[in-house]
N, C-alpha and C positions, 0 to 999 in steps of 0.2 A: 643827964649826966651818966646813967648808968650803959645806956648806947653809946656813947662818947666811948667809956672805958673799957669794954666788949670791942672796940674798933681797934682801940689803939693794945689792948693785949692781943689779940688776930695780927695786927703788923709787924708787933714783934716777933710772935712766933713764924711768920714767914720768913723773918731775916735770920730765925737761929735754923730753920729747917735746912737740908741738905739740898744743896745744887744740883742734883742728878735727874733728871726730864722725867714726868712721874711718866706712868704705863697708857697707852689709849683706853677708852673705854672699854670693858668687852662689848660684844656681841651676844644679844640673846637671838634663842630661836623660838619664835612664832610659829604656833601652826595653825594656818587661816584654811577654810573651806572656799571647795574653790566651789561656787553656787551650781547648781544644776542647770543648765541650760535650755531653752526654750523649745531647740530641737530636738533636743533629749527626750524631753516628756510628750512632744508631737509623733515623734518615730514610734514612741510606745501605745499610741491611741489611733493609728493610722486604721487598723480593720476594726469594726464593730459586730461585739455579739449583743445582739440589744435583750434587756433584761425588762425591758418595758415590754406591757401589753400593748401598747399600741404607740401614736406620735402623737408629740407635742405642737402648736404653735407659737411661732416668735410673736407674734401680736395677734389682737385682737380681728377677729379677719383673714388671717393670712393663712397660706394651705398648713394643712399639719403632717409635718416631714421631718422633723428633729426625733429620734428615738434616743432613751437613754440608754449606753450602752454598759458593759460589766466584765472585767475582768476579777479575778483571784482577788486581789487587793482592793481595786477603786471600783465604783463606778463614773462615769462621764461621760458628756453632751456637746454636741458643736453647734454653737447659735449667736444668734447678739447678743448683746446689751444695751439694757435699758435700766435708767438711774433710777433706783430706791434710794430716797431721802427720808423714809418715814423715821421714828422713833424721837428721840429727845433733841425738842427744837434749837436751831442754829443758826449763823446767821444765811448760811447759804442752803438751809433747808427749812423751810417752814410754809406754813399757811401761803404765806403772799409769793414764796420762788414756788410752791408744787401748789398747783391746783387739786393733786390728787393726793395731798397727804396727811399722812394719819399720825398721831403721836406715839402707837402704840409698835410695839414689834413680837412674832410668835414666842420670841424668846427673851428675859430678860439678863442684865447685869447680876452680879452676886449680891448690889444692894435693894437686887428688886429693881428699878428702871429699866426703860425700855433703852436699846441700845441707839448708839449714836453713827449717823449715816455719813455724817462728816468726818469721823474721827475714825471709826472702827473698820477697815476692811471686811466683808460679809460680803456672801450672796444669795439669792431668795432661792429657794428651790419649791415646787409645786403641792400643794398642801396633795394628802395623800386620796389616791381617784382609783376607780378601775383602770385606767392608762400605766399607774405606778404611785408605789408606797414607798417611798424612801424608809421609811423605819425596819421597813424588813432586811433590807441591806447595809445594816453598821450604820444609818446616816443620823443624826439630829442637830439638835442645836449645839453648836460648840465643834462640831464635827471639821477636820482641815481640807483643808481645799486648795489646790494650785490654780490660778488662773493664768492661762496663757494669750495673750496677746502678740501677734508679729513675732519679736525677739526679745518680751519680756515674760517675767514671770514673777506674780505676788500671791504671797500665799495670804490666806484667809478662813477664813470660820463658816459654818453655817449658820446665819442667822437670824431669819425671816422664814415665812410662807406666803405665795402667791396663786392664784390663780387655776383651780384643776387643768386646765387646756391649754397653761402657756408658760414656758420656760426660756430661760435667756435675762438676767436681772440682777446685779451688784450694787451695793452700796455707793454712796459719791465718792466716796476714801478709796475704794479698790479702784473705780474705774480712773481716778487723777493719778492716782502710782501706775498704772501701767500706760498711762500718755492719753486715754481717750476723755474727752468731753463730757465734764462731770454735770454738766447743767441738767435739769430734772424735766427743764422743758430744753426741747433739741437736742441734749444731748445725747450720749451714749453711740455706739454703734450697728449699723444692719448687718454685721454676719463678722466673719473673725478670731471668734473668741471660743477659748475649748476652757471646760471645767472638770478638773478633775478632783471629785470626792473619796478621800481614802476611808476604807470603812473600818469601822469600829478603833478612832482615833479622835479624841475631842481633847478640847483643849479647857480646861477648869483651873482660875474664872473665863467665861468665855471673853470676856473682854480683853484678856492678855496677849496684845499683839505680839510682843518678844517671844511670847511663850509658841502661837502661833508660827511663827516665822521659823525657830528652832525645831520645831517638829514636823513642819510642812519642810523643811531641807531635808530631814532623817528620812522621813518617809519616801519624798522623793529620789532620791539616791537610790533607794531599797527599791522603788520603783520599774529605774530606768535600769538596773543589776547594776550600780557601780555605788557600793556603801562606803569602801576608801576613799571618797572623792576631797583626799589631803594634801594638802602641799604644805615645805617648806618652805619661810621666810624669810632672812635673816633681818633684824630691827635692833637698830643702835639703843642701850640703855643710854639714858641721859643720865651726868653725872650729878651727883649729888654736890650742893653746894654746904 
């Protein structure tokens, strides 16, 4: 009954209201970020001053000719990718999909877990060698990361350790957002893929993708020199009923 009488005083008062066309909606304005783009961040990484003692290998075997290199802000590497699925098991990363996998990750969650390779964008960087110590350079767990692919670009964290002698390695999360072959076995890619780690910028908790993604735009902008990287919008308020 009491919807009933809400109905029928609303009908009334549209037949006492004035006949005169009410106003359009306004227009608000939006200001969306216009993302940083793929060639952006490639144009900025094009010469290398290598900060590394020596070269990496992409796999186990293969010659070693990746150095990492260093600029003012990042340091970064041009190599493949190959899928880390370790940390907390999933259903496309576990025991039975990775032969090689482990439960644990160098770095965990803010609840203590180890991170999750399905969910979390991350990439492994080489535990610290005479070759290269990440830590001396702004780098750790948590640390942001641009991954560049072709014509995409996903930002990420640091958040494993692999290998002293081999570099080239992301999460199943990062390699499926940027289009490549997240499978643990076959997957991933032979060459392609540039990493850039900005230094002395982490992101807490490191599990905070939003958070990530927010601050790997900033950074990047700041990057490529173009930090106004704003546009106008305009977007219709919807009216209120």
């Amino acid at each position: 009954m009491r919807v009933q009488s809400l109905t029928l005083a609303a009908a009334s008062a549209a037949l006492l209201a004035p006949t005169t066309p009410s106003a359009a909606p306004p227009q608000s304005v939006v200001w969306r970020e216009n993302p940083v783009r793929a060639a952006d961040l490639l144009a900025k990484v094009r010469d290398c001053a290598p900060v590394s003692r020596g070269r990496y290998r992409s796999d186990s075997g293969a010659p070693a000719k990746i150095p990492v290199c260093g600029t003012e802000d990042a340091v970064f590497w041009k190599a493949d990718m190959d899928i880390d699925c370790d940390g907390r098991p999933g259903p496309r990363c576990n025991r039975r999909t990775d032969p090689h996998y482990s439960r644990s990750t160098a770095y965990a969650q803010s609840d203590g877990r180890p991170l999750s390779a399905e969910r979390l964008p991350f990439i492994v960087v080489p535990a610290p060698s005479r070759i290269w110590d990440y830590r001396e350079h702004g780098v750790g767990g948590g640390s942001v990361v641009a991954v560049v692919h072709r014509d995409r670009v996903q930002y990420a964290v640091v958040g494993d350790t692999g290998p002293q002698d081999i570099i080239g390695e992301a999460s199943h999360a990062t390699a499926k957002a940027l289009g490549i072959r997240a499978d643990p076995q076959g997957g991933g890619t032979p060459s392609g893929v540039t990493y850039i780690v900005f230094k002395n910028a982490r992101v807490s908790p490191i599990e905070d993708r939003a958070a990530a993604v927010t601050t790997g735009e900033r950074l990047a902008r700041r990057f490529v020199g173009d930090p106004e990287r704003l546009t106008e919008r305009p977007e219709p308020v919807t009216a209120r009923r």
